[in-house]
N, C-alpha and C positions, 0 to 999 in steps of 0.2 A: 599178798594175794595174787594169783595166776591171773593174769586174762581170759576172758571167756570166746573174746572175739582175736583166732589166732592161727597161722597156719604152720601146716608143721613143717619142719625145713627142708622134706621131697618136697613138698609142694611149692613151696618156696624157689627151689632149685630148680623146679621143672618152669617155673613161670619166665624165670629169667635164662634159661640153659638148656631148657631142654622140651619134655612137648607140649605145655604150652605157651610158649617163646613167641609165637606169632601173633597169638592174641595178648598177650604183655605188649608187644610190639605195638599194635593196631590202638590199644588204648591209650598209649604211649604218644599217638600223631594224630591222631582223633579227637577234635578238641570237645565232641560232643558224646563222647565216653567215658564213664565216672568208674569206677572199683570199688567194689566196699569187701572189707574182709572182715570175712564170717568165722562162725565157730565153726572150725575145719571146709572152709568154701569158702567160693568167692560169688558174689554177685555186681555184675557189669550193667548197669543204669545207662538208660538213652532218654534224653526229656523226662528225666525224673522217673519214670518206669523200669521195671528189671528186665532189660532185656534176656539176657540168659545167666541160671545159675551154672554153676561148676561149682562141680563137687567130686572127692577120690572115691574111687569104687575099686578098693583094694585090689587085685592083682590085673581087673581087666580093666584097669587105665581111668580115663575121668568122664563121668556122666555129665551131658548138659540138658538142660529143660528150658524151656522156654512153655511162657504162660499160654498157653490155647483162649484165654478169652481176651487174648487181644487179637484173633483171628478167628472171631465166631465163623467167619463162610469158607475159611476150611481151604487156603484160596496157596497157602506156602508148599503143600508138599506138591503139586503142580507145576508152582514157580523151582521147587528146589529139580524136578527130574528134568527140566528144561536145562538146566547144569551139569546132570546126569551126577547128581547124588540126592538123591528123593529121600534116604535113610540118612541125611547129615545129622537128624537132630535125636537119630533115637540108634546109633551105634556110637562106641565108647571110644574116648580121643584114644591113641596108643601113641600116636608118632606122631612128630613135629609135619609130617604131608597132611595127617589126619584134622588139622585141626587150621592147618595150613587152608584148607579147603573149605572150614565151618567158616574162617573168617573172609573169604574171597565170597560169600554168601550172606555175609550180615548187611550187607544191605537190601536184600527183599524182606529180612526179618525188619530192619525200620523202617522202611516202604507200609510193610501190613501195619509199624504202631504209629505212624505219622497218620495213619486214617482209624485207630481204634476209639470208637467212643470212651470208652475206661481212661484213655490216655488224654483226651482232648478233654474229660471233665476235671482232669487234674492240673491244673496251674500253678496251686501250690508247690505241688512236688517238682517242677519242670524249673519254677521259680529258683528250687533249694538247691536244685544242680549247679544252675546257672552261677550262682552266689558260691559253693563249692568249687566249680573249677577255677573261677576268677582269685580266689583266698588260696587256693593251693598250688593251681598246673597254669594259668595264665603267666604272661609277661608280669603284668602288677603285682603279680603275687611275692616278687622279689621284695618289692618295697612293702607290702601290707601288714599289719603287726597280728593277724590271724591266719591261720590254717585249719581247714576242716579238712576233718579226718574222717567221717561219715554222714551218712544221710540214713534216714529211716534205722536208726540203731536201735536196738532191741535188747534188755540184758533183763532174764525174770519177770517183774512185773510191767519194769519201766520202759519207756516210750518217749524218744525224743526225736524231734527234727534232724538235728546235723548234732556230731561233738565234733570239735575241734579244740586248739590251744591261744593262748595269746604269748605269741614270741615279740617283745619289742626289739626294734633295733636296737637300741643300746645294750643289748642283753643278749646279740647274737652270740658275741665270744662264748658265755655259758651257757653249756647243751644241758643246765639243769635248774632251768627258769621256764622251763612250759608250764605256762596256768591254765587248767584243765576249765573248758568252756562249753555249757548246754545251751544250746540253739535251740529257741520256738518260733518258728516261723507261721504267720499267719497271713492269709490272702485277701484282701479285700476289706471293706469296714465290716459286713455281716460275719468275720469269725472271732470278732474281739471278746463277743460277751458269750454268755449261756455254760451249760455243764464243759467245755471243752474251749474255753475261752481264756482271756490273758489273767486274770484273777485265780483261779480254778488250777489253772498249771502251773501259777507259783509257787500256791499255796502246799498242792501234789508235790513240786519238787522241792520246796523247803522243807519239808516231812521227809523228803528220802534223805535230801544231805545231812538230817540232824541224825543218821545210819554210822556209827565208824563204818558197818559193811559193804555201804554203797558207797560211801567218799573211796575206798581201798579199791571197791572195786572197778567203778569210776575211773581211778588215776589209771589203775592197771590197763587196761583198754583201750584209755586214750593213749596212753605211751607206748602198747605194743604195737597200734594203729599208725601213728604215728612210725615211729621204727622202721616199721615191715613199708607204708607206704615209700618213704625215704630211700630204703635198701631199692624199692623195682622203680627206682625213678619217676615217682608218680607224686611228687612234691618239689615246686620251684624255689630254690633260694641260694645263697651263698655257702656253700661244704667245705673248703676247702680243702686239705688232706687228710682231716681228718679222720679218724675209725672208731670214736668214742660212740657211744649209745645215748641218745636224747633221754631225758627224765622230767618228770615234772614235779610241780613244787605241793606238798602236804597239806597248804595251812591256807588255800589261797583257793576259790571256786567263784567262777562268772557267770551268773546268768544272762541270757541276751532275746530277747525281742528281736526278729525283724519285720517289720509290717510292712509289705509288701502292697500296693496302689491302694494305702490308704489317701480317705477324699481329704482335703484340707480343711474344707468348710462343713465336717463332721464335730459333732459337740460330745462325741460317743466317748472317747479316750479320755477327757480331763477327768472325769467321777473314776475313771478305773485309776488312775495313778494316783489318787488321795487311797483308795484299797491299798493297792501295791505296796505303799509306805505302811499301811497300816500291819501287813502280813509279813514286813522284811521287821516292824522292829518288834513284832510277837516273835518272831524265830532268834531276833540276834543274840536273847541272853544265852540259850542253848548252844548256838551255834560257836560264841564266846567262849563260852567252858570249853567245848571243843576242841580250842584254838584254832580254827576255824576261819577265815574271813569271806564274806559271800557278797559280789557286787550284784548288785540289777543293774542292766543296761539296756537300752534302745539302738540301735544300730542305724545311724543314721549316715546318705552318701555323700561322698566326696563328688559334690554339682554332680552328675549324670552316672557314679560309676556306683560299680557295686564295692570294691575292693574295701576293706574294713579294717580301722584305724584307729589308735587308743583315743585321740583326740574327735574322733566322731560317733563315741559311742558316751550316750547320753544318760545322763541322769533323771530321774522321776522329774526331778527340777529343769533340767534343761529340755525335756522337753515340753513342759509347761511354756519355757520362753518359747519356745519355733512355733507350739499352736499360738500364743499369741501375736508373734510375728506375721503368723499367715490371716489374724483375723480383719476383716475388711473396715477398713476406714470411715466413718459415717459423717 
């Protein structure tokens, strides 16, 4: 099956080659600059928000937009003519100066989302960046046994957090061991439960993996994601000469929890992981016939960090221990 999230190789060539090169560049040294690639676009994340889409606009070069309600008072094309390009965000890239100039300007565009209410109520998403660049484009990210490949990914119906893969080290030599991995991140203890809670999105994505058309189309995505990020150097790890194409594996799918400032002394979480067990072993016969295998995970840190590790991503059961580990002594 094709990719649905995929750019076509002008686009490609222009990111790395030609006009927009400068902003490849900027996301490139920018450690607070995500990429996601779209179905024919790209969208660049600041704190977890889009800061601007890029998109081809056939022969007159690449449109970019930026969201207006993260600047309800109307306050950037002011700051932009004080640079003497007031038109930066609403004439079309052509040339490597053109765009050369959108990006010697992105920072009044995160000036106005550093103060956007839209943007300050979202910590989750700020959150999934952060956990994103550290698995991908940070230092750690060498040594980490994950890679996210997206945030806020969108394919038809479905709706996930982050995908990325699980590359362990032992497994670097073979570029065809990526296990394809959906991230649900949640914020705080009030988003564990309810219609959009950790039971609820299992349950929604064990119904879609028991799909051969979402597993197919699933792998496809992460591996072109994958790929394409690698090619514009927007992935930290060991390459060495080689020119092969990453792939990942058919029969193998991770689901992942990260719960994000959950309280310790919350009693909310243990009723949901007696569910959780209950909804992984309703799907396993299916997903069995399949051939199939599907882990639940918790994603739990290495002391302070985010970086994410086969050995600290937990079972229904080990996290049973750490809540009791954290429970108070009487």
């Amino acid at each position: 099956m094709s990719p649905t999230h995929v750019l076509s190789s002008k686009f490609n060539e222009d990111l790395k080659r030609g006009v927009l090169e400068p902003l490849l560049r900027e996301v490139q040294e920018d450690d607070t600059l995500l990429l996601g690639v779209r179905n024919g676009y790209i969208s660049v994340y600041y704190r977890g928000g889009q800061l601007l889409k890029v998109e081809a606009d056939g022969a007159s070069g690449y449109k970019v937009t930026f969201d207006s309600n993260h600047d309800k008072s109307g306050v950037l094309p002011g700051r932009f003519a004080r640079h003497g390009c007031a038109d930066v965000l609403t004439q079309r890239l052509r040339s490597v100066e053109d765009t050369a100039v959108l990006v010697d300007v992105l920072s009044e565009v995160k000036r106005v989302m550093d103060r956007s209410p839209k943007l300050k109520s979202a910590l989750e998403r700020e959150f999934q960046q952060v956990a994103a660049r550290v698995n991908s484009r940070a230092r750690s990210a060498n040594s980490s046994h994950y890679f996210v490949t997206d945030i806020e990914h969108a394919s038809d119906n479905a709706r996930f957090d982050m995908l990325g893969v699980r590359w362990k080290h032992d497994e670097r030599s073979n570029r065809s061991r990526l296990v394809p991995v959906l991230f649900e991140v949640k914020y705080g203890v009030s988003s564990l439960a309810g219609g959009a809670g950790i039971v609820d999105h299992l349950e929604k994505t064990l119904t879609q993996l028991a799909l051969a058309d979402f597993r197919a189309r699933l792998a496809a995505n992460v591996e072109s994601q994958f790929n394409q990020l690698a090619d514009l150097q927007l992935l930290t790890f060991n390459r060495g000469t080689s020119t092969h194409k990453f792939s990942v594996v058919d029969d193998h799918v991770q689901i992942v929890f990260l719960l994000a400032e959950y309280v310790p002394h919350s009693s909310q979480l243990k009723p949901m992981l007696d569910e959780c067990d209950k909804k992984m072993r309703v799907a396993q016969e299916s997903l069995a016939a399949a051939g199939v295998t599907v882990d639940l995970r918790f994603a739990c840190g290495s002391l302070c960090g985010y970086a994410m590790y086969d050995c600290t991503m937990l079972s229904t059961d080990g996290v049973r221990k750490l809540l009791s580990a954290w429970e108070p002594v009487n």
